[in-house]
Each structure stands twice: as structure tokens, then as C-alpha cells.
C-alpha positions in Angstrom: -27.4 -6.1 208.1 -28.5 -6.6 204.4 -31.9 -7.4 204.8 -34.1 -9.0 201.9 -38.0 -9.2 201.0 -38.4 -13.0 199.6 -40.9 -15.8 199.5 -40.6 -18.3 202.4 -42.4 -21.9 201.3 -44.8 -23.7 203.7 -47.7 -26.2 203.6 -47.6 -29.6 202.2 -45.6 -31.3 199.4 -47.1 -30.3 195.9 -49.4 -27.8 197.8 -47.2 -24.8 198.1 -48.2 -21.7 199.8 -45.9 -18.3 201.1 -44.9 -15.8 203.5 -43.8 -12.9 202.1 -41.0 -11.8 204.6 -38.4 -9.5 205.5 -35.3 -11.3 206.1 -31.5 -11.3 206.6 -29.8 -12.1 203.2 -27.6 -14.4 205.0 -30.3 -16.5 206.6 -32.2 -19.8 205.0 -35.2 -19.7 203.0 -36.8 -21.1 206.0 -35.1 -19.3 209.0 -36.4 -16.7 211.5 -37.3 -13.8 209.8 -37.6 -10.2 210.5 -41.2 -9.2 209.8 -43.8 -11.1 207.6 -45.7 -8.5 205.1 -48.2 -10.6 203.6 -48.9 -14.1 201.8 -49.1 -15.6 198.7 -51.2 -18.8 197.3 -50.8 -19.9 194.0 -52.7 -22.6 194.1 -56.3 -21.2 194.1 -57.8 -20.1 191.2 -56.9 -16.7 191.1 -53.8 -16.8 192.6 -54.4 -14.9 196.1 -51.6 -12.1 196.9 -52.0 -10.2 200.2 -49.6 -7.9 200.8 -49.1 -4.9 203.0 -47.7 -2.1 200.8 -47.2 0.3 203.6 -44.8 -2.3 205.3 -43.0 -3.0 201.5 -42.2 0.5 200.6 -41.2 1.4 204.3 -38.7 -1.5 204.1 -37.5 -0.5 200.1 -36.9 3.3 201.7 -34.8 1.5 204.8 -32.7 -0.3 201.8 -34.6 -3.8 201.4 -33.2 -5.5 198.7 -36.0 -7.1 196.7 -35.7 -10.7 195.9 -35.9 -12.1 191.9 -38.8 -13.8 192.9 -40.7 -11.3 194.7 -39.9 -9.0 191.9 -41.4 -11.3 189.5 -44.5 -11.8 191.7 -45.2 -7.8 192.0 -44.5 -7.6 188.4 -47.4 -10.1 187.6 -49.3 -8.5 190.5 -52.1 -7.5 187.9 -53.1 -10.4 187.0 -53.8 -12.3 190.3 -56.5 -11.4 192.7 -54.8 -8.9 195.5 -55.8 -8.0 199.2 -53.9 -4.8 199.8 -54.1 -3.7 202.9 
């Protein structure tokens, strides 16, 4: 099973918020997902990441692919205000 860590969309329309998630690559956006390792909200001012990095590199060691978004997101990382856990 190719699994995948992506950003899964909720909250209201022009209010986005996200799960960060472990998922099956053949799955939806939306669909049931494996585990959930943290949230994003980009609407606040900073942007709030929290993210478990003990659940993220346990999932990159079991072959997790890591989605162009997510990759993005870490990349930027820096920047917004982060809640590691």
C-alpha cells in the first residue's frame, strides 16, 4: 500500500484550515485516512503549523511518500509559527 503524507481541507468556504495526514495514495483528498500527524491554519496571523515530527519521520523511514504540498509547507516551515510536539 503506497501511503502518502498530504493536506486534507476542512472548515468553511474561504476559511480553510488542515489535517495533515497519512494516507493511501489512491484515496480522495477527503477520504479516511490512516493516521492524522498534525494541523495547519493559514489563516491566522502567523500561520499556525503543529506537527508531530516523531510520527513524520517514523512514517518517511516506513516509505511515506511526501506530498508537493506538504513538501512546500515544511520547506517554509521557518517562517510560520510551529507547535512541535
Amino acid at each position: 500500500m503506497p501511503a502518502t503524507i498530504r493536506l486534507m481541507r476542512f472548515g468553511k468556504k474561504g476559511q480553510p484550515s488542515y489535517r495533515i495526514v497519512v494516507i493511501d495514495k489512491r484515496k480522495k483528498r477527503d477520504g479516511s485516512y490512516i493516521e492524522k500527524i498534525g494541523s495547519y491554519n493559514p489563516m491566522v496571523e502567523p500561520k499556525h503549523l503543529d506537527l508531530d515530527d516523531k510520527k513524520l519521520n517514523e512514517w518517511k523511514l516506513k516509505g511515506a511518500i511526501i506530498s508537493e504540498g506538504m513538501r512546500k509547507l515544511l520547506k517554509n516551515r521557518k517562517v510560520a509559527s510551529v507547535k512541535a510536539k
